[in-house]
N, C-alpha and C positions, 0 to 999 in steps of 0.2 A: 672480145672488145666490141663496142656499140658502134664502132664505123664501121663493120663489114672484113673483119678479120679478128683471128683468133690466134692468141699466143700463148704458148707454156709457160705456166710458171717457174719451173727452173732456166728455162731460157732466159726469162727476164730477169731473174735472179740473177744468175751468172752473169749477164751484158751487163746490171748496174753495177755488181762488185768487180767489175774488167775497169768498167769506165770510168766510174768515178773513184771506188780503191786504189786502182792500179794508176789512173790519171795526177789521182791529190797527190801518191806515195812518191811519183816523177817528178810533178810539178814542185813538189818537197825537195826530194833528193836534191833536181837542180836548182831550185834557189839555192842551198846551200853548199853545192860546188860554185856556184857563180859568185855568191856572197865570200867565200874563201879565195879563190880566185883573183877575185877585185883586193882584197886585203893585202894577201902576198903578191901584187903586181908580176907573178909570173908567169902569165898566158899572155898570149900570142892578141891582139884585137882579132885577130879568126876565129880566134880559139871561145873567145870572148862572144864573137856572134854566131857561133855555133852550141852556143850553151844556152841564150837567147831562143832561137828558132828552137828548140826542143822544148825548152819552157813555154813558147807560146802552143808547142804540138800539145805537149802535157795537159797545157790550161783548156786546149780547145777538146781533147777527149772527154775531159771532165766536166764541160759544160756540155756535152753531147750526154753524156749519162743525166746529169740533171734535167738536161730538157726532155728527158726520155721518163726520166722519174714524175717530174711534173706532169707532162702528156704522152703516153703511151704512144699516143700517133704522129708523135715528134719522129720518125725515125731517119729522115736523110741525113741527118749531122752525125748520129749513130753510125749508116752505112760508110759516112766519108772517116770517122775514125778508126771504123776496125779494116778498112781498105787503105787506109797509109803503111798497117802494121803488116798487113800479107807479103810484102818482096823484103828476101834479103839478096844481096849484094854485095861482091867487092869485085878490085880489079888492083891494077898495076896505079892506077889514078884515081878511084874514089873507091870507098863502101861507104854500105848502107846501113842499118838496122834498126826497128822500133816496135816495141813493144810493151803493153801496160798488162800489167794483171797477171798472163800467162804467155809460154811464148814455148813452141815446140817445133821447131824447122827442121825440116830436110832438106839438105843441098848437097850438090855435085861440087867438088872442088878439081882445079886444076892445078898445072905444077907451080910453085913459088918462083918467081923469076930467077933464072938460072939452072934449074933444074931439069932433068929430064921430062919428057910430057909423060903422064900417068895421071890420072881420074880416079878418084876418091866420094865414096859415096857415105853420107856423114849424118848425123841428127844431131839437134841440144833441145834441153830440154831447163825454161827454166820459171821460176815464179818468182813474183814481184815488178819489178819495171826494170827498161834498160832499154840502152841509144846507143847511137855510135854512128859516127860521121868521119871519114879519115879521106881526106885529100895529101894525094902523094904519098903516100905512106908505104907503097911500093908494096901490096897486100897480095897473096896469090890469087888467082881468079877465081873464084864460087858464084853460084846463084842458090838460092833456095827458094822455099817457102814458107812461113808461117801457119803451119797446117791448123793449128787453136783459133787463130782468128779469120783464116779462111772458112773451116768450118762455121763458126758462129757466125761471117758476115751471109753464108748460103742460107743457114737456119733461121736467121732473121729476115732475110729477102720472101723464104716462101712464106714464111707466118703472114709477112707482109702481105704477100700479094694470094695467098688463099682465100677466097670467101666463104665466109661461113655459109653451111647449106640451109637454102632457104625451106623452111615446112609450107608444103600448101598441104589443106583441108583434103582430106579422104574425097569429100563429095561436095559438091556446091550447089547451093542453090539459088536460084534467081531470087534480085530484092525483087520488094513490089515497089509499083511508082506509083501506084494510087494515093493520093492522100485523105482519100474518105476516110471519116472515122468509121472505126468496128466496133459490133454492139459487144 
């Protein structure tokens, strides 16, 4: 790249089919759970703004790929999308999870409330998009990580911040500062 960093072309590759694939394919999806939704009146107004804020997440990854398509050196919008997708989450009172394009987590689960305590060590693995937001839902305890988009937000941080190495000249030689002409 001509600002002073260098990026892979399969890295770029893979970020715009993450962000903008995975982002339209969400932004898709949930219109049309919200659009169904609204029809059969039977969600919750939570339910309802929670289908909302994942629509505007959707919309705002896939404007991060575009701006990323459009200028390569667009990339903090890039960083803030694939950084929402790295934590998952639940508990006894919320979870979390978000994910476009690709999504491969490892998490530690705890016991389901009521259960004995015992730790469970766990992965998923999956392609396409996918959310999820549960208040109260009385979920067992896990945390994870998004290891696909962790990795891709490290691999775009150094592209980012590597500078290409500069070439100086073998040997240098002094200009002249005369301005006489030479026969």
């Amino acid at each position: 790249m001509a600002n002073g960093y260098s990026m892979n072309l399969w890295l770029r590759l893979t970020l715009i089919t993450m962000t903008v694939g995975g982002g339209f394919t969400g932004f898709a999806a949930t219109c049309h759970a919200l659009q169904s939704s609204l029809h059969s009146h039977s969600q919750t107004p939570l339910n309802l703004l929670t289908m909302g804020v994942f629509l505007v997440l959707n919309a705002g990854v896939t404007a991060s790929g575009l701006l990323f398509v459009y200028d390569p050196h667009r990339t903090n919008p890039l960083l803030a999308a694939l950084a929402i997708q790295i934590p998952w989450f639940s508990s006894y009172l919320i979870a979390y999870r978000f994910a476009t394009g690709f999504e491969l987590v490892l998490s530690v689960n705890g016991p389901a409330k009521g259960e004995d305590l015992a730790f469970h060590l766990g992965w998923s693995f999956f392609l396409g998009t996918s959310w999820s937001l549960s208040l109260s839902q009385e979920h067992q305890f896990g945390l994870g990580v998004n290891i696909w988009a962790l990795t891709m937000l490290v691999l775009l941080w150094r592209s980012v911040r590597m500078p290409l190495p500069v070439l100086q000249p073998a040997t240098s030689m002094p200009l002249e500062t005369n301005s006489a002409s030479h026969p």
